[in-house]
C-alpha positions in Angstrom: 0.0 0.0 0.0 1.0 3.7 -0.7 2.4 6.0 2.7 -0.7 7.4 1.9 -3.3 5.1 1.3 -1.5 3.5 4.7 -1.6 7.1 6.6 -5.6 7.4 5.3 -6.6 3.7 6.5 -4.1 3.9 9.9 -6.0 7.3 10.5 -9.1 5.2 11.3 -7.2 2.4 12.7 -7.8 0.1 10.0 -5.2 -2.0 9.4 -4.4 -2.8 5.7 -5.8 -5.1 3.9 -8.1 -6.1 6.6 -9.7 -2.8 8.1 -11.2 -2.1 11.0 -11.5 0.5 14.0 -9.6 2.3 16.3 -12.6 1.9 18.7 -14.9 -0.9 19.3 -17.6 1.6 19.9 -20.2 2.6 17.5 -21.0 5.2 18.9 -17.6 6.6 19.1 -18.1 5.6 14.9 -20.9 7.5 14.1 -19.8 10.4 15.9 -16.5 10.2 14.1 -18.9 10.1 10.6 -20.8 13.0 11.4 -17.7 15.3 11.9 -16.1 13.5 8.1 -19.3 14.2 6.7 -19.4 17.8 7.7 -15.4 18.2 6.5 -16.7 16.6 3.1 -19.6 19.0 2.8 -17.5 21.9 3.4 -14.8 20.6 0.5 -17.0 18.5 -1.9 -14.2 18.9 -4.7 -11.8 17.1 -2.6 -11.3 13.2 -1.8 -9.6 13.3 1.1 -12.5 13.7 3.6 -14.8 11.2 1.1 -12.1 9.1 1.6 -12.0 8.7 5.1 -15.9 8.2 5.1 -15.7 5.1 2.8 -13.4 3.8 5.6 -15.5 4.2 8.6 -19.1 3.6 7.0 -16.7 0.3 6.1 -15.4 0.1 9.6 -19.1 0.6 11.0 -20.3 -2.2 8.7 -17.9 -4.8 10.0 -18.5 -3.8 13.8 -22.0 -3.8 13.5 -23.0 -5.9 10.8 -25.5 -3.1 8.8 -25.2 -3.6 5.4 -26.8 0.1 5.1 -23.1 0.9 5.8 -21.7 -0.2 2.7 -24.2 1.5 0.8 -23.8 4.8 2.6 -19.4 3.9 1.7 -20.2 3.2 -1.8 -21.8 6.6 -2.6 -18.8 8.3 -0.5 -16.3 6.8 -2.5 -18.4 8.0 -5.7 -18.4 11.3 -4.5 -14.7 11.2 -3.9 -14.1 10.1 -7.7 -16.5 12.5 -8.7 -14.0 15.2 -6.9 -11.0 13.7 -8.2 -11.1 10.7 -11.1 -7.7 10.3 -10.6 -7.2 9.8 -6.9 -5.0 6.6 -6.1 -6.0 6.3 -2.9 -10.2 6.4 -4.1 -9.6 4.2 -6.6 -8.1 1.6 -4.4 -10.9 1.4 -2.4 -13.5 1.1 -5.2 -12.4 -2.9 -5.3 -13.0 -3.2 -1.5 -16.2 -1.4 -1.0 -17.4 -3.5 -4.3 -17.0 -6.8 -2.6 -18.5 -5.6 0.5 -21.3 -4.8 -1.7 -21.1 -8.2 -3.2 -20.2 -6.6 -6.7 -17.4 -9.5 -7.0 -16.9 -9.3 -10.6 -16.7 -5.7 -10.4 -14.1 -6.1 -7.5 -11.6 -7.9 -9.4 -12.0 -5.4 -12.4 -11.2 -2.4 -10.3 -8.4 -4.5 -7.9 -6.7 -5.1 -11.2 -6.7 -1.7 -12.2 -5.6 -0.3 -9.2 -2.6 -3.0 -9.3 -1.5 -1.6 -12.8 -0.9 1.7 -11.2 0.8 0.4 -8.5 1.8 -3.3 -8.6 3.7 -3.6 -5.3 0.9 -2.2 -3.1 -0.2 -5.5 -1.0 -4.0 -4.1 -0.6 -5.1 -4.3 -4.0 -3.8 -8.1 -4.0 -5.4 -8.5 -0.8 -9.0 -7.1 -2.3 -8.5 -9.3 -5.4 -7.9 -12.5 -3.7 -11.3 -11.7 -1.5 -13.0 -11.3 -4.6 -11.7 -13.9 -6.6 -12.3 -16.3 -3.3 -16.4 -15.4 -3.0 -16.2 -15.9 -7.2 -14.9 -19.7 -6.3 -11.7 -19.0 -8.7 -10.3 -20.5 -5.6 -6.4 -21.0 -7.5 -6.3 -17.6 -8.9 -7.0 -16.2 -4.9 -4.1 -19.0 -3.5 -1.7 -16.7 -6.3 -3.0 -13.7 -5.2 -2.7 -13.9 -1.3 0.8 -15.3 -1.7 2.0 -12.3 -3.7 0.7 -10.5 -0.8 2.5 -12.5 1.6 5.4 -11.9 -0.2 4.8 -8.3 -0.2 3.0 -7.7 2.9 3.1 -10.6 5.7 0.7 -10.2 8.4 -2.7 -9.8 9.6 -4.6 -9.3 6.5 -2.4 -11.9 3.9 -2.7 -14.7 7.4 -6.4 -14.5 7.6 -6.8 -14.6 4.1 -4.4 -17.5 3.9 -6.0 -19.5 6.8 -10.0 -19.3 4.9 -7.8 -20.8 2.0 -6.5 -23.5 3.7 -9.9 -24.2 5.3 -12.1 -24.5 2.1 -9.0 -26.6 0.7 -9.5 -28.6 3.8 -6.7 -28.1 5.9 -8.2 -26.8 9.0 -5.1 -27.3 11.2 -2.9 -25.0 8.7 -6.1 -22.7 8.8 -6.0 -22.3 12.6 -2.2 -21.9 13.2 -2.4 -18.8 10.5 -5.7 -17.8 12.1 -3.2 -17.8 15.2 -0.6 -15.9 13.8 -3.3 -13.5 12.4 -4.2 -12.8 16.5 -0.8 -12.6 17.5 -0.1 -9.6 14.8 -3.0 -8.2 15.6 -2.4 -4.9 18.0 -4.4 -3.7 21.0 -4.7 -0.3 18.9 -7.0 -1.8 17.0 -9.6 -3.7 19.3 -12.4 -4.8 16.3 -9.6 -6.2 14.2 -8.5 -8.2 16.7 -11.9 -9.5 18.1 -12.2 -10.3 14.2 -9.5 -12.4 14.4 -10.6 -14.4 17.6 -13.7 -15.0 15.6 -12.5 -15.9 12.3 -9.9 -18.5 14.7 -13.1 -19.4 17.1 -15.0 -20.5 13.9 -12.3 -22.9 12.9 -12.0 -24.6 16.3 -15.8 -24.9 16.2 -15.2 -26.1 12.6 -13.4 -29.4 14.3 -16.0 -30.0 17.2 -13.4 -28.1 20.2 -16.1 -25.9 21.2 -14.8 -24.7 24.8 -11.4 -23.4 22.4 -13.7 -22.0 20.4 -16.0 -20.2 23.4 -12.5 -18.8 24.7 -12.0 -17.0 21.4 -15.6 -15.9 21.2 -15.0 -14.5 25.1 -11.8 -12.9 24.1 -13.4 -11.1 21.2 -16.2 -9.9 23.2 -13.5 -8.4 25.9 -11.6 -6.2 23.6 -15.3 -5.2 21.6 -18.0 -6.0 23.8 -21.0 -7.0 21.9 -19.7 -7.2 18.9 -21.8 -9.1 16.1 -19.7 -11.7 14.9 -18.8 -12.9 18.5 -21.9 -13.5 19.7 -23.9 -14.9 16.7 -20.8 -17.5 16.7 -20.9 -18.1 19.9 -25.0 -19.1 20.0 -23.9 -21.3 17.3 -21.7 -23.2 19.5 -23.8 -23.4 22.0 -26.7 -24.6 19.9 -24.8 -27.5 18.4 -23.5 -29.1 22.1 -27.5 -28.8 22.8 -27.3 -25.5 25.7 -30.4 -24.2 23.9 -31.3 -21.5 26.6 -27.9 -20.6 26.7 -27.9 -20.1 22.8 -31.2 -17.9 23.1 -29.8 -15.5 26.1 -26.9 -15.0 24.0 -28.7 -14.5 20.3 -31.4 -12.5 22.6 -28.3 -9.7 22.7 -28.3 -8.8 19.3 -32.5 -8.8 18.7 -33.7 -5.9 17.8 -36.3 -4.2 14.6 -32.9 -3.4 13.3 -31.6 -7.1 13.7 -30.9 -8.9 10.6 -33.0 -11.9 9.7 -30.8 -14.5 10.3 -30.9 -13.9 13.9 -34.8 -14.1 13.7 -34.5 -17.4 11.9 -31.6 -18.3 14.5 -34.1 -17.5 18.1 -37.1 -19.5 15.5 -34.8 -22.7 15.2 -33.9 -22.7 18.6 -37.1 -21.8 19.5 -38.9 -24.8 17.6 -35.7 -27.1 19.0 -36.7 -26.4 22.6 -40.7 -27.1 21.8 -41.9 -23.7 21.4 -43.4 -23.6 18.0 -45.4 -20.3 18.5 -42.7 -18.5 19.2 -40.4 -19.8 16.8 -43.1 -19.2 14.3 -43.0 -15.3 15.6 -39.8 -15.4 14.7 -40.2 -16.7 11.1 -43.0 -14.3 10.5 -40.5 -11.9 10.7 -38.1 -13.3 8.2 -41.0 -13.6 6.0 -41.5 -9.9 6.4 -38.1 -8.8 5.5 -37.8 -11.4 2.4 -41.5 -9.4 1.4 -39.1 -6.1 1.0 -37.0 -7.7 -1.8 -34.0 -6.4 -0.6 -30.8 -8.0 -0.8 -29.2 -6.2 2.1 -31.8 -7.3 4.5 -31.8 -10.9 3.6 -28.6 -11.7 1.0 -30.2 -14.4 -1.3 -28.4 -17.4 -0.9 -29.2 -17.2 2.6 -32.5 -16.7 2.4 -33.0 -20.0 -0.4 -31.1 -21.9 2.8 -33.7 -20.6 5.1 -37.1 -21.8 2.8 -34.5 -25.2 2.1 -34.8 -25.7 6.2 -38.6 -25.1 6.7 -39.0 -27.0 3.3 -41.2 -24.1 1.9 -41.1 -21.8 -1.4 -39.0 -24.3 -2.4 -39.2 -22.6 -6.5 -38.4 -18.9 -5.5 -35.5 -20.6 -3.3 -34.3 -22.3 -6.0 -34.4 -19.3 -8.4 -32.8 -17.3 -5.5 -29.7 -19.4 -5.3 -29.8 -19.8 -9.1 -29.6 -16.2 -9.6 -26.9 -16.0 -6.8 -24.6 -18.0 -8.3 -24.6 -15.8 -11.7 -22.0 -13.8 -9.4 -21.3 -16.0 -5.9 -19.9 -18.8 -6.9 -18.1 -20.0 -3.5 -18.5 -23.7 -1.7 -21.6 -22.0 0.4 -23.7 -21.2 -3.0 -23.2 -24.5 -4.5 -23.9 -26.0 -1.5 -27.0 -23.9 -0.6 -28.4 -25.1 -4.5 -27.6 -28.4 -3.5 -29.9 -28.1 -0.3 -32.4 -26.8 -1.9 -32.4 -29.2 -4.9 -32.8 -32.1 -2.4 -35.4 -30.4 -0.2 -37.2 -30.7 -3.7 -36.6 -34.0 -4.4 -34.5 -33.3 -7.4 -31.8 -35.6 -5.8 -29.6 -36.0 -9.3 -28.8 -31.9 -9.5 -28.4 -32.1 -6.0 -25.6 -34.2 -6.0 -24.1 -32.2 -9.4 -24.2 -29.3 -7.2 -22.8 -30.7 -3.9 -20.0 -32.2 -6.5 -18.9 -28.4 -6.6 -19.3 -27.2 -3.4 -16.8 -30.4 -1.9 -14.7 -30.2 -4.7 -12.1 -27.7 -2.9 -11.7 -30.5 -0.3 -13.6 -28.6 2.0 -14.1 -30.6 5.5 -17.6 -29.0 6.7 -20.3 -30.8 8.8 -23.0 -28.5 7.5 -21.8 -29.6 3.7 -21.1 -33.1 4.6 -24.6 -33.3 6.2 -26.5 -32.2 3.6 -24.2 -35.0 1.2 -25.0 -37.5 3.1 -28.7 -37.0 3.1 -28.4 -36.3 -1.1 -26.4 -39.6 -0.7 -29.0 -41.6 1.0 -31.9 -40.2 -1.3 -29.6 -41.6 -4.6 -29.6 -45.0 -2.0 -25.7 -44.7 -2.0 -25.6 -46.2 1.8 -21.9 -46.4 1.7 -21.2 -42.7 0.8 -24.4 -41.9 2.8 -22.9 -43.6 6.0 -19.4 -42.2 5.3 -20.7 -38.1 4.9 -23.1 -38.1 7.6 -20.9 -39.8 10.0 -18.3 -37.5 9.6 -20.7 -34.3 9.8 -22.0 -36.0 13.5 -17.9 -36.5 14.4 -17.0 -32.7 13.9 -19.8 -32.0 16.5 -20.9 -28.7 14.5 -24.4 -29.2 13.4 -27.9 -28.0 15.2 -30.0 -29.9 17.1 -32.7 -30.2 14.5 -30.0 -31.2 11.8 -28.1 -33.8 14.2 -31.2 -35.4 14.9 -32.0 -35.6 11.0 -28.4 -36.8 10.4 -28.8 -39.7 12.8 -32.0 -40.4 11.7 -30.7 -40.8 8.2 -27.2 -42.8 9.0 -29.4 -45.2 11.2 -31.3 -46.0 8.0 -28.4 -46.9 5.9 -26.4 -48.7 8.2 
């Protein structure tokens, strides 16, 4: 990265390529965008206050999970160009605040501009491999996050290095660079680290060693307490080792109108797992209501063709959902979210095509080796069958209502 980009980016306490805040508040956040949007208002025809809001409407994104955010960075960044086409440091950021907006073929466009101008700045490597990665051009993101490393080693190149190895299935490699990741992480820069703990937390979750993984998630929540990603993760832990009124206190912390749906779908499923169908059907309703406002940023679309794959409902507008999703998403979760659907419609030949992609990485997932197995034991493959769904049960990842599917289904082909 340019001195300056750095300087802009360090300003905020984001620490290339990964950014993130100088304060786990966001509070603190939005009072620090009021003041930049003022400074831009007063200077429209120059970038450098634009600038510095496309960094913290970023920054507030990532600590509290608003997608809004990313819309409110996107037309900063526009108004930056608009004030100065040329600006280096503007049209660095275009790539990142594209994938943020999932805009992935975009991304790569603009990362690979921005590398002609400057070839040896690690961020625009960093914002391609992250593209290329959600685009499932998994080899062409491997080449890209090692010419970061070579240019830039630490937090951001290690974290980007460890998802690799995961969805290539090496989960130990993934966790010792998750590990490095936390130990380059600095206490200036509390939301990047609680990131970190997170992103390592997920992947010691990822091989069934929840209380590891509840240490990270309480570590996280020290240094930003609250934050989004911490606690979401941590229900999910909780959930899958069957603490179901544990998992609703803690998923209780982040409801709100303003919550996203997937925690109302979350407090439904643990709601309906703990023999409270009304409420969980509260709690459903309101997923129905945001998927009524046709808008991605409420309830990204893959996601949502998961959710109607789950409650076996709307089972064509979830498969046009993903469908149209992987026109530009192309990662293991979208092939693997066609699959589910596929099979929750008894279309059990596509389902397996589709599962074929989303496993071909080498990924090692119980959610993605669960929903094999059962595509597996619907083509009567019982030895496959037997083999997915008993690893899925061994990694000790999946929710109650999907563990008590699993062993439903592996008792039937045995």
């Amino acid at each position: 990265m340019t001195t300056t980009l750095a300087l802009l980016v360090l300003a905020l306490s984001v620490p290339t390529p990964s950014p993130s805040l100088a304060s786990a508040s966001a509070d603190a956040l939005r009072e620090k965008i009021r003041t930049l949007e003022a400074r831009a208002q007063e200077a429209p025809a120059e970038a450098k206050a634009w600038k510095e809001l496309v960094v913290a409407w970023r920054g507030l994104a990532r600590l509290s999970g608003d997608p809004a955010c990313d819309d409110e960075a996107w037309k900063a960044l526009s108004a930056a160009l608009r004030a100065e086409p040329d600006d280096y440091e503007a049209l660095a950021l275009k790539g990142w605040v594209q994938a943020a907006r999932h805009d992935f073929e975009g991304a790569v466009v603009s990362a690979r501009a921005a590398m002609a101008l400057r070839p040896g700045d690690a961020w625009n490597h960093g914002v391609l491999a992250d593209a290329l990665t959600e685009l499932g051009r998994y080899d062409e993101a491997v080449a890209a996050v090692e010419r970061m490393m070579r240019l830039r080693p630490g937090v951001g190149a290690y974290s980007r290095a460890a998802h690799l190895r995961a969805v290539h299935g090496d989960r130990e490699g993934a966790i010792e660079l998750m590990q490095m990741a936390v130990e380059a992480s600095g206490p200036s820069d509390p939301e990047g680290l609680a990131w970190c703990r997170v992103m390592l937390g997920l992947e010691l979750q990822g091989r069934g060693d929840h209380a590891a993984a509840r240490e990270q998630y309480s570590r996280a929540l020290e240094v930003a307490p609250g934050y989004h990603l911490a606690l979401f993760h941590l229900a999910e832990s909780q959930a899958a080792t069957g603490e179901l009124a544990a998992a609703i206190e803690t998923l209780e912390r982040l409801d709100s109108p303003q919550a996203s749906a997937s925690v109302a779908a979350a407090l439904g499923d643990l709601h309906a797992a703990a023999g409270r169908p009304e409420v969980a059907a509260r709690f459903y309703r309101r997923v129905d209501a945001v998927a009524a406002l046709r808008d991605p940023s409420r309830a990204e679309p893959r996601w949502l063709a998961r959710f109607y794959a789950d409650q076996g409902r709307n089972l064509d507008e979830a498969t046009l959902l993903v469908r149209a999703e992987l026109k530009t998403h192309q990662d293991v979760e979208t092939w693997d979210g066609l699959a589910w659907v596929l099979y929750r419609a008894g279309r059990y030949d596509e389902a397996r095509a589709a599962s074929d992609h989303a496993l071909a990485p080498g990924i090692v997932d119980a959610r993605l080796l669960y929903h094999r197995g059962l595509i597996e034991a619907a083509l009567a493959q019982r030895g496959p069958a037997r083999a997915s769904l008993e690893k899925a049960l061994a990694l000790r990842s999946l929710w109650p209502q999907e563990r008590t599917r699993a062993e439903a289904a592996l008792e039937a082909v045995r």
